[in-house]
C-alpha positions as CSV (number, residue, x, y, z in Angstrom):
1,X,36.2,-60.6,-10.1
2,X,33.3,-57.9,-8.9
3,X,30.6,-57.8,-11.8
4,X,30.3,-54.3,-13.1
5,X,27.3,-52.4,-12.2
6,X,24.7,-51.8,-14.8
7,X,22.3,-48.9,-14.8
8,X,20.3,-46.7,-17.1
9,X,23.0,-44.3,-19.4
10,X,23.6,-41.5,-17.1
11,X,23.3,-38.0,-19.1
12,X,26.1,-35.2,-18.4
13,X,23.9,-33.1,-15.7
14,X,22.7,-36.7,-13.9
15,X,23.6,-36.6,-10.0
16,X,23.0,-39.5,-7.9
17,X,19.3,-38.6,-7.1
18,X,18.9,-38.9,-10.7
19,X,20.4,-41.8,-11.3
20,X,18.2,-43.4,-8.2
21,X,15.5,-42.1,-10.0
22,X,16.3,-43.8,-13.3
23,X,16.6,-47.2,-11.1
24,X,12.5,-46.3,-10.0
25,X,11.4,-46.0,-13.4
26,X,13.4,-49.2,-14.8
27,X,12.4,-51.0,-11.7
28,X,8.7,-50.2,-11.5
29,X,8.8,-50.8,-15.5
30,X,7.7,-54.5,-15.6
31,X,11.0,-55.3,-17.2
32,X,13.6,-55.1,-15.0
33,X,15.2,-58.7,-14.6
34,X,16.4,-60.7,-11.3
35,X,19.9,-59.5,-12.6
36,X,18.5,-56.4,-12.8
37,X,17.1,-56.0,-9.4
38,X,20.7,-57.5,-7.6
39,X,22.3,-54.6,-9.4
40,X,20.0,-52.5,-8.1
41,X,20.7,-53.5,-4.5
42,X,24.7,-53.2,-4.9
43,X,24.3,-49.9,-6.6
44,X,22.5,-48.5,-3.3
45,X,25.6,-50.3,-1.6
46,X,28.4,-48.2,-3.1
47,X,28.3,-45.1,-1.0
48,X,26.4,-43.8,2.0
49,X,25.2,-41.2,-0.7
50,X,24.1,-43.6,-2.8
51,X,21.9,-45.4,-0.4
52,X,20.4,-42.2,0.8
53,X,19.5,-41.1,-3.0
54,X,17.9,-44.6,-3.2
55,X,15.7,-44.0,-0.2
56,X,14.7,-40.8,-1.4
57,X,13.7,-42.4,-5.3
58,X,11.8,-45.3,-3.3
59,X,10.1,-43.1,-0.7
60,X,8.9,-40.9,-3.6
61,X,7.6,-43.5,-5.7
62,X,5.7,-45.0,-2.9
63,X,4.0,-41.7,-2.5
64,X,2.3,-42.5,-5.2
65,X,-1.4,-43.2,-4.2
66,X,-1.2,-42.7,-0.5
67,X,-1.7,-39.4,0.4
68,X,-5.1,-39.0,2.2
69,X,-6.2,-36.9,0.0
70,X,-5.9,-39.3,-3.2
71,X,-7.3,-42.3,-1.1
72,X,-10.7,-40.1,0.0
73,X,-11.5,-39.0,-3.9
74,X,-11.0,-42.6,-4.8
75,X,-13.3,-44.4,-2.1
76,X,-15.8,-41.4,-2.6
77,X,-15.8,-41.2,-6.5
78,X,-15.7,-45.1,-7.4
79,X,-19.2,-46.2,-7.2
80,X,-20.6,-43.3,-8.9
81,X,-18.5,-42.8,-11.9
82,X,-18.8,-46.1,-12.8
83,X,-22.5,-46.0,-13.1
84,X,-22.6,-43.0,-14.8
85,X,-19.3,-42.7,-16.8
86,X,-21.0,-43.8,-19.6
87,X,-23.0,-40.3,-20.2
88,X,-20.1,-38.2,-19.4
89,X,-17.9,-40.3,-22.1
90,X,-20.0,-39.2,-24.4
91,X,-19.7,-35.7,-24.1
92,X,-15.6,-36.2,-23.6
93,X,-15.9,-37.6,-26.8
94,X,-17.7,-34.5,-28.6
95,X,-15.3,-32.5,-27.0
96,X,-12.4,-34.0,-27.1
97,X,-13.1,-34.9,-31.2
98,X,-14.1,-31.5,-31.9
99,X,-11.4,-29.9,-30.2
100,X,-8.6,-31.8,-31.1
101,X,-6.4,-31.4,-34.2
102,X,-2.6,-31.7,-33.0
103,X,-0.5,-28.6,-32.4
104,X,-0.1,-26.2,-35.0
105,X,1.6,-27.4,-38.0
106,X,2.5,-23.9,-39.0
107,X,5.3,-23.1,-37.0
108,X,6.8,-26.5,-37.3
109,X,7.0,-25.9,-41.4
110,X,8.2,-22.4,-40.7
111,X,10.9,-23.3,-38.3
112,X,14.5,-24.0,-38.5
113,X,14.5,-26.5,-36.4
114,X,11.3,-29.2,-34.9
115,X,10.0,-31.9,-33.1
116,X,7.4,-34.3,-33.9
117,X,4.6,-35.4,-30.9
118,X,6.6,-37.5,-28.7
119,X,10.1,-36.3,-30.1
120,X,12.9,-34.5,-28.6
121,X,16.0,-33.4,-30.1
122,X,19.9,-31.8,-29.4
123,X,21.4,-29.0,-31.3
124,X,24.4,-27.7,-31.5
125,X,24.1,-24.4,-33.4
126,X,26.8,-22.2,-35.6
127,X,28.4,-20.9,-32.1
128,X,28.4,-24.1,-30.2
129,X,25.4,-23.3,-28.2
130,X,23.3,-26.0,-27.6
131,X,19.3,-26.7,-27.9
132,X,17.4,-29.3,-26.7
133,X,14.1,-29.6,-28.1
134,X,11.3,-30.9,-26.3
135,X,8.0,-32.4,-27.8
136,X,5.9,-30.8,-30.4
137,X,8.3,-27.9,-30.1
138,X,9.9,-25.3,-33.0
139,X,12.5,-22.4,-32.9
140,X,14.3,-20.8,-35.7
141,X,17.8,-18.6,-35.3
142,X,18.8,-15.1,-36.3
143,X,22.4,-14.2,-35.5
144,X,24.2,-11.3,-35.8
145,X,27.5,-9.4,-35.3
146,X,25.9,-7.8,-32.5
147,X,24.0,-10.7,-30.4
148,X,22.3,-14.3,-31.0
149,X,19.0,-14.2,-30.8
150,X,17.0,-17.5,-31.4
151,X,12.9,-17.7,-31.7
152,X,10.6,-20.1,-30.5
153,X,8.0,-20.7,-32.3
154,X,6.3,-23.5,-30.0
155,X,6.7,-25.8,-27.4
156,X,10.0,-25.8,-25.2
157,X,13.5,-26.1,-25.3
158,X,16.5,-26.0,-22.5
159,X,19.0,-23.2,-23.9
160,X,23.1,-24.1,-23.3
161,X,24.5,-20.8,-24.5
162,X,28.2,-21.3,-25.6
163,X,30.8,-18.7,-23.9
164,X,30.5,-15.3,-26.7
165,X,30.7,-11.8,-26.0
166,X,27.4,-11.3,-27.8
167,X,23.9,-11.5,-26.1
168,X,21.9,-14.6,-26.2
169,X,18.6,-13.5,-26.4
170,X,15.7,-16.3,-26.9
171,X,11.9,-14.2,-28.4
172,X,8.9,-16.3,-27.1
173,X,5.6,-14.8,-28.3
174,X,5.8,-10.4,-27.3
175,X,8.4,-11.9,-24.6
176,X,12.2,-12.2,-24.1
177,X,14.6,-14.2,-22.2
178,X,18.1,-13.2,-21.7
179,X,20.5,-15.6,-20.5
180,X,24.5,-15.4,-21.8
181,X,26.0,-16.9,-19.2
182,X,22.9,-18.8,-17.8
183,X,21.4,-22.7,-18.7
184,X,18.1,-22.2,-19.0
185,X,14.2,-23.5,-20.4
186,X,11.7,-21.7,-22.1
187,X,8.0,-23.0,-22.9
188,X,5.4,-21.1,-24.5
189,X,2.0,-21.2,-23.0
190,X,-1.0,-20.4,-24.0
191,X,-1.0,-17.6,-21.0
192,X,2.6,-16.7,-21.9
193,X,6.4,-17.6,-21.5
194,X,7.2,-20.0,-18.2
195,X,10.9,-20.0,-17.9
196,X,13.2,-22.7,-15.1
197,X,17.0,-21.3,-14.8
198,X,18.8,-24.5,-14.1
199,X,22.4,-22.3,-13.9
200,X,23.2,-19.4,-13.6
201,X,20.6,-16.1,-13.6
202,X,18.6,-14.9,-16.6
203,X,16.5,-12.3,-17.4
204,X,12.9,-12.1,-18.3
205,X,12.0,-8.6,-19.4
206,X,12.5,-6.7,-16.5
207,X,12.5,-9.5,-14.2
208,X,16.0,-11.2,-12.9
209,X,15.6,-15.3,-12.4
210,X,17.5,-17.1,-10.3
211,X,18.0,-21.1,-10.1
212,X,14.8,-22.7,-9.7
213,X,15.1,-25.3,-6.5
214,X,12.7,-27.6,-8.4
215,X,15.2,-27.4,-11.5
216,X,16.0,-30.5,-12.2
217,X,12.1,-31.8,-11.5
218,X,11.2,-29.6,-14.1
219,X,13.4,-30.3,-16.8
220,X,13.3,-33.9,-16.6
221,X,11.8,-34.2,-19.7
222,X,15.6,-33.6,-21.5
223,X,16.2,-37.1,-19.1
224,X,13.2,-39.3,-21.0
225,X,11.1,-38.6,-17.4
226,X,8.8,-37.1,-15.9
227,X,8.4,-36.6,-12.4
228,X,5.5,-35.6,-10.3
229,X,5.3,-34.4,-6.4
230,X,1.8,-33.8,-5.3
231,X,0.5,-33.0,-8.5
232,X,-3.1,-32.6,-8.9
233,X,-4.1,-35.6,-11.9
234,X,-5.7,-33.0,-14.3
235,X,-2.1,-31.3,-14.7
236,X,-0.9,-34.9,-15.2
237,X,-3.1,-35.6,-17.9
238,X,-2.5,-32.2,-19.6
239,X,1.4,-32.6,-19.3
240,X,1.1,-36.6,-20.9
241,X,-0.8,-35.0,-23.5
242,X,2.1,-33.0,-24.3
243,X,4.1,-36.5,-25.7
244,X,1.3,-38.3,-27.3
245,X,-1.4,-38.6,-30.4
246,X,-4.7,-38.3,-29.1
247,X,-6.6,-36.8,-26.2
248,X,-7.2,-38.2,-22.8
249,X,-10.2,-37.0,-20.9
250,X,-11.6,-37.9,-17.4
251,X,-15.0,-38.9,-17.1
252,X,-15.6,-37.4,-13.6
253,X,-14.6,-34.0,-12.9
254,X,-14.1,-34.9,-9.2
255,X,-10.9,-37.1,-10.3
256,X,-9.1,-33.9,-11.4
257,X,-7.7,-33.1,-7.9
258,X,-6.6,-36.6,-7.0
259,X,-2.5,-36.3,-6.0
260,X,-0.1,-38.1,-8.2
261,X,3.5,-38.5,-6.6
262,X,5.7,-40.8,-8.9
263,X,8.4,-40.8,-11.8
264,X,7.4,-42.1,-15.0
265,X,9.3,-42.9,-18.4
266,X,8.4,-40.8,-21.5
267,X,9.6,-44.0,-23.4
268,X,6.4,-45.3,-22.9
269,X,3.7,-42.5,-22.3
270,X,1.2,-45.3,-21.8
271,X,2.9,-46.8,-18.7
272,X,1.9,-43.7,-16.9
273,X,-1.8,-44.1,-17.6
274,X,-1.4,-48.4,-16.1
275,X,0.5,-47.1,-13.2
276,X,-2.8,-44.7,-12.3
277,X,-4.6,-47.8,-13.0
278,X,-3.0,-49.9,-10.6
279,X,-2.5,-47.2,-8.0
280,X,-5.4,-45.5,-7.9
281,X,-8.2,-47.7,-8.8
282,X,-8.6,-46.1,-12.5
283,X,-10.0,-47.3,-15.3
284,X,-8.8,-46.6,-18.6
285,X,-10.7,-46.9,-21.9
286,X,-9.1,-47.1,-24.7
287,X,-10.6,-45.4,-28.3
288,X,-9.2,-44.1,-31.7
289,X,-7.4,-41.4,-30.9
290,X,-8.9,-40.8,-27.1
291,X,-8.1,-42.9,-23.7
292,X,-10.7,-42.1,-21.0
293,X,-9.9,-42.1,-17.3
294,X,-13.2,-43.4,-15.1
């Protein structure tokens, strides 16, 4: 009798890529067993498909740390910011202490519904919409006879508007997104409203979206990942932020453009941060309430 096939528990929207994906991050996790890793190797052996979502997972993961790019800021910043880290700690650190003081708690107490740091959260509201609540996030909900409207009051969340004759209408800040018949995310920023349409079309204001190609990238957070193609390492570090206490700070500015390729588990924030250690010959210090990159 063939052993049944074990893998990560695939979520409603999962397609193969994402499930090869789920196989990267359990594999590259330090915990995946020898039973494990045979799984693995008949999974990639169902289906043609299959083995061609594999190679895409594996070739992205291996990305990681090898573009040119990445390998000249490491060889050039190295030897210098480890002599010297010491002084630009210590103005991360003033910085970082001063500055930090968690999201505002204010529209968390105000809110219908919120998410802790490091939280996320699904629900299904009067009209069988459903919200998914990322981290550190907040929205409350006014319906109507004449339309749903929803407000978010920070953060993000991925909107799954039920079938209803009435508008669905989601406020962020002086903005609005209008998406009835659409699946989409909206995340406040501190420059304004950033909105991925994974179905569907919506509208921002005047603006019509369409499906963003990078959707499903994008909204991997709703998955437990995060996934990164070319990213330079100071939007890394400023997205990780997003799903844990604390601050982390770079103690050269020069590291900020390094490329980091790779898929990473929001399960456990701080596997991200040994992954750049490993791959990119990074140092991490660890403090009360700060991790330094050097």
């Amino acid at each position: 009798m063939t052993d049944a096939i074990a893998m990560p528990t695939p979520h409603p929207l999962h397609d193969l890529s994402d499930a090869a994906l789920d196989w990267q991050v359990l594999l590259h996790s330090g915990r995946a067993s020898a039973a494990e890793q045979a799984r693995y190797r008949r999974w990639c052996q169902l289906s043609p498909a299959h083995a061609a979502a594999a190679a895409e997972a594996e070739a992205l993961w291996l990305d990681l740390g090898q573009t040119v790019t990445a390998q000249h800021l490491v060889a050039a910043a190295v030897p210098q910011r480890r002599r010297h880290w010491s002084r630009a700690l210590a103005a991360s650190l003033l910085l970082a202490l001063v500055g930090y003081g968690g999201w505002q708690q204010a529209p968390a107490l105000l809110a219908d519904y919120h998410t802790g740091t490091g939280q996320r959260q699904t629900v299904t509201l009067a009209d069988g919409s459903r919200v998914t609540l990322n981290s550190a996030s907040a929205f409350s909900v006014s319906y109507s006879g004449e339309q749903r409207r929803v407000s978010l009051k920070a953060g993000e969340a991925l909107f799954e508007p039920a079938e209803d004759a009435r508008p669905f209408v989601v406020d962020s800040g002086a903005e609005q997104v209008q998406g009835s018949g659409a699946v989409f995310s909206v995340r406040r920023t501190g420059s304004g409203t950033a909105v991925v349409v994974t179905r569907g079309q919506a509208q921002l204001g005047e603006q019509v979206l369409q499906r963003n190609p990078n959707a499903e990238a994008l909204t991997a957070w709703q998955r437990g990942k995060l996934i990164f193609n070319g990213r330079p390492l100071r939007e890394v570090i400023a997205e990780l932020e997003r799903y844990q206490h604390g601050r982390i700070v770079m103690s050269d500015g020069q590291l900020g453009a390094l490329q980091v390729s790779g898929v990473f588990d929001l399960n456990d924030p701080e596997g991200l941060l040994r992954t750049l250690e490993q791959r990119y010959a990074l140092k991490v210090t660890y403090l009360p309430w700060l991790a330094v990159l050097h």
